[in-house]
N, C-alpha and C positions, 0 to 999 in steps of 0.2 A: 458201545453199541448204539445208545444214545444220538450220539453223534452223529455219528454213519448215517441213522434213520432219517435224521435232522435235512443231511447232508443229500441224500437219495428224496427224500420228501421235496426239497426246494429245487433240484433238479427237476422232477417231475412236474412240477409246478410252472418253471420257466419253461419246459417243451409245451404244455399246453399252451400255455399263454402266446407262443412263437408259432403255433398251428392255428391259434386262433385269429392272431393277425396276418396271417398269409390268407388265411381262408377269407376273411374280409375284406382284403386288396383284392385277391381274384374276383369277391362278387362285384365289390365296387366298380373293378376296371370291365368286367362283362356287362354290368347293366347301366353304367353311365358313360361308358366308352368302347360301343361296341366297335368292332371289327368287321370290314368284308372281309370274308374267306376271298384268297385267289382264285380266279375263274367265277368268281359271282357274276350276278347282274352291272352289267354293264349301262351308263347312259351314251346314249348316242351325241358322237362330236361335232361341234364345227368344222367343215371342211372335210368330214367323213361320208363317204358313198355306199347308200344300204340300198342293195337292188331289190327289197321288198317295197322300197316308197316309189322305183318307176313306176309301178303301176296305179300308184293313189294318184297319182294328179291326171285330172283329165288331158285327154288329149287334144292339143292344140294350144294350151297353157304353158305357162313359162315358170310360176311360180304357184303353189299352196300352203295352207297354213292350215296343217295335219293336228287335231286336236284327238289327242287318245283318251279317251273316255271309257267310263264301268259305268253302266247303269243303279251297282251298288255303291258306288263311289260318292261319299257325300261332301266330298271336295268339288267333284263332278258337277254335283245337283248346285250346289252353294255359287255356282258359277258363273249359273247359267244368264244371269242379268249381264256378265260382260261377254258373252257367248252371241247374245242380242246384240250387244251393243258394238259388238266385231261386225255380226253381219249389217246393219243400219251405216255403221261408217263406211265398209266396203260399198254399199248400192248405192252411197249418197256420193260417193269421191268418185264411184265408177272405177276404182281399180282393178286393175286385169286379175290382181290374185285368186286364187278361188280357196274355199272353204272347203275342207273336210275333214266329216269327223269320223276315225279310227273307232270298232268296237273289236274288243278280244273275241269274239266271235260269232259266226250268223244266229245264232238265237238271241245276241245282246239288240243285233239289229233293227228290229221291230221297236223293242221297248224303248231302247234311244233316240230311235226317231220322234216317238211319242212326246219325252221330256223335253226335246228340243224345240218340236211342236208348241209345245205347253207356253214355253218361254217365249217363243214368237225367234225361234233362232236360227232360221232355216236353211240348212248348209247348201250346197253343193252338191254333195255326195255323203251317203253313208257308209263305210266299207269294211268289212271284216279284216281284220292284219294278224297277223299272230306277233305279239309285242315283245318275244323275244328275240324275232328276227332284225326290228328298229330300235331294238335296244329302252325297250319301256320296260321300265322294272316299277313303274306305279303311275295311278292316274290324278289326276290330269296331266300329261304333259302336251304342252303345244311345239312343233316343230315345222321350222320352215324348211319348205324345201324346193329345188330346182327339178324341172323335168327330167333331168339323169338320175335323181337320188340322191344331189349331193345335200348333205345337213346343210342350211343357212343360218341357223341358228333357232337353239334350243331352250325353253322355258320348263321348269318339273316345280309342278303341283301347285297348289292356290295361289291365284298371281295377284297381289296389291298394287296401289298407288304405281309403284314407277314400275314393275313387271308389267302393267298391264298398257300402260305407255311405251313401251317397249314394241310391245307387239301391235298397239295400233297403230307405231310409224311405220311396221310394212306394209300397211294399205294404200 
C-alpha cells in the first residue's frame, strides 16, 4: 500500500510540475511574444490607396506629409523639435510638399494646433481623420502621400537619427 501511495504521490507530483511549466510558457509566450489577432490593426502600406487621405492633402498639391498625432501622445509631444525642423527645411528648400497634421478627432484639433504652435511648427493644415480608416493604429505615424491617396511611404512612432533623415529627403 506503501508503495501505491509512493507511486500515486510522485505521479501527482509530475502532473503539477507539467501544468506548471505549460502555464509559464503560455505566460512567457503572452507577455514577451505577443500576437495580433487576425483582423487587427492594420499599418498602412507602400503602394496602398486609402480614400480617407484624398481628402487631407490640399488642393492643387501633389504630395503631403500626413503626420497623425494625439495630443496625449508623449511620443507626439517628444517630437515636436523635428516637427519644427520638417517645417523650417520645407520653407527653406521651398518644396511643393505640404505638411499635415492628422488628429483622431475635432476636439483633439484645437489642442494640437496649440502644441504645434508652441514648438514654432506650423503645419499646413490641421485635420480630423478617423485613424482607423489610414490604418493608424498608434501615434506618431508620418505618412507620405499622393493626391489620389496612394501610401508613398510610411514611418510609425518616434523617428531617430536615419528615420528622421528619411523623411527629410521628401522635401
Amino acid at each position: 500500500m506503501d508503495t501505491q501511495k509512493s507511486k500515486l504521490d510522485t505521479a501527482a507530483n509530475i502532473a503539477i510540475i507539467l501544468v506548471c511549466i505549460i502555464a509559464a510558457g503560455i505566460l512567457i509566450r503572452n507577455n514577451f511574444f505577443p500576437q495580433r489577432p487576425a483582423g487587427g490593426p492594420q499599418e498602412a502600406a507602400k503602394g496602398e490607396t486609402l480614400a480617407e487621405l484624398r481628402g487631407v492633402v490640399p488642393a492643387g498639391a501633389n504630395t503631403a506629409l500626413v503626420m497623425a498625432l494625439s495630443p496625449t501622445c508623449h511620443f507626439c509631444n517628444d517630437s515636436m523639435p523635428f516637427y519644427k525642423q520638417l517645417v523650417d527645411k520645407r520653407n527653406q528648400s521651398g518644396s511643393p510638399v505640404k505638411l499635415i497634421a492628422a488628429v483622431p478627432s475635432p476636439q483633439a484639433k484645437d489642442e494640437e494646433a496649440q502644441h504645434l504652435a508652441t514648438a514654432g511648427a506650423t503645419m499646413d493644415g490641421i485635420q480630423p481623420v478617423d485613424y482607423r480608416a489610414i490604418k493608424v493604429s498608434g501615434t506618431p505615424t508620418v505618412i507620405l502621400v499622393d493626391r489620389q491617396g496612394k501610401v508613398l511611404s510610411v514611418w510609425v512612432g518616434k523617428l531617430e537619427g536615419k528615420g528622421e533623415q528619411e523623411v527629410l529627403k521628401t522635401l
